[in-house]
C-alpha positions in Angstrom: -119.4 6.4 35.6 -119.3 6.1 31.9 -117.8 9.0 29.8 -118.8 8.8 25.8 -116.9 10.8 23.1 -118.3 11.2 19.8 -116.7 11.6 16.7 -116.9 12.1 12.8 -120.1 14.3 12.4 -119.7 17.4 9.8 -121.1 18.8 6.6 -121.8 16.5 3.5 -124.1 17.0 1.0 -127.0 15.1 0.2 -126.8 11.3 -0.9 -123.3 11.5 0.7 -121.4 9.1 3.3 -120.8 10.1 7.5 -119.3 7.8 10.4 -120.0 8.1 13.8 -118.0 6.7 16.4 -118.3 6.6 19.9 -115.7 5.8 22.2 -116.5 4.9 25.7 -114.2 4.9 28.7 -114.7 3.9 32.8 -116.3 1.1 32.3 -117.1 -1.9 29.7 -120.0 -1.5 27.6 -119.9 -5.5 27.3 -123.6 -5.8 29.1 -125.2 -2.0 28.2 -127.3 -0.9 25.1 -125.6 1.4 23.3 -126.8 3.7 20.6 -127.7 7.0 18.9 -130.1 10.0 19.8 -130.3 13.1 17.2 -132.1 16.2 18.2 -132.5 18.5 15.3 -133.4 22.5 16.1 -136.3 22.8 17.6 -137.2 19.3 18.1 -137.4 16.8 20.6 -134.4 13.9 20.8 -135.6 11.5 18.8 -133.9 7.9 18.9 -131.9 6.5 15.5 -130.9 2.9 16.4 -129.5 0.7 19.2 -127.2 -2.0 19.9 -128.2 -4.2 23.0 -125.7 -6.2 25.2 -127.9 -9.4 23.4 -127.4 -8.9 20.1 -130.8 -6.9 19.0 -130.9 -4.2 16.8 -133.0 -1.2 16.4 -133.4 1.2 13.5 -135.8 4.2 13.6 -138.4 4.5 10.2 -136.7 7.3 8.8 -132.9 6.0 8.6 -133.9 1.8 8.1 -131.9 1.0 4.9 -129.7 3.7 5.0 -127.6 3.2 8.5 -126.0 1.0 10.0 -125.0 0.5 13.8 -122.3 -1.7 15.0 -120.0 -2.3 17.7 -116.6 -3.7 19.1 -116.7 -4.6 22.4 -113.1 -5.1 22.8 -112.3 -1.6 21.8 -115.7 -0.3 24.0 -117.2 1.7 20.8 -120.2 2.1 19.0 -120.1 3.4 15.1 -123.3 4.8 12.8 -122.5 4.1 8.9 -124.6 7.0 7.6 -125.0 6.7 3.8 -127.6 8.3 1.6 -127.7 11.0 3.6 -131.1 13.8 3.2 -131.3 17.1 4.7 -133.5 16.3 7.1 -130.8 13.7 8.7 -129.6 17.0 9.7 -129.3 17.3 13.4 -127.1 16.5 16.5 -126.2 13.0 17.3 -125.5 11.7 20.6 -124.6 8.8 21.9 -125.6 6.7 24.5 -125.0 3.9 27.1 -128.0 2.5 29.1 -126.6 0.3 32.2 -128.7 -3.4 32.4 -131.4 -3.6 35.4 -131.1 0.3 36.8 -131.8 1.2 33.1 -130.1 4.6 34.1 -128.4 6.3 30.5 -124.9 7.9 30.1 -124.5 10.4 27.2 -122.2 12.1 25.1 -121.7 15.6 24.2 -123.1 15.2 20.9 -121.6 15.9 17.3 -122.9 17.9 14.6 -124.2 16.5 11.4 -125.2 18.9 8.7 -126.2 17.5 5.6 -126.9 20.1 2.7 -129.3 20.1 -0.5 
């Protein structure tokens, strides 16, 4: 089992800075894609970017240019850099750990970002 904890979502207004950091604990995330999910009200989860255990990188449309993911292995996190932040980045952001070959996803409880006009 793989427990995530998310931190460092809030309010901020519009062009302004969040971090996201995930901390995960039960296992090493060494070999799993790790990454972000946000589901705004009303809408579907929708994924923001990823990290895999090989060194690729994945940005959704929307956020390319804007955030950035990284991650420490030896500390088992995952951070988002949020900058420029719009209104519509406005949502619920969750983490996630995706296990190599059974491809089955751990999640976090999610933290609230709320960015205002």
């Amino acid at each position: 089992q793989v427990q995530l904890v998310e931190s460092g979502g809030g309010l901020v207004q519009a062009g302004g800075s969040l971090r996201l950091s995930c901390v995960a604990s039960g296992s090493t995330i060494r070999d799993m894609t790790m990454g972000w999910y946000r589901q705004a009200p009303g809408k579907q989860r929708d994924l923001v970017a990823f990290t895999s255990n090989d060194g690729r990188i994945y940005y959704d449309e929307d956020v390319k240019g804007r955030f950035m993911i990284s991650r420490d292995n030896s500390k088992n996190t995952v951070s988002l850099q949020m900058n420029s932040l719009k209104p519509e980045d406005t949502a619920v952001y969750y983490c996630y750990a995706e296990r190599p070959v059974t491809g089955y996803i751990f999640w976090g409880q999610g933290t609230q970002v709320t960015v205002s006009s």
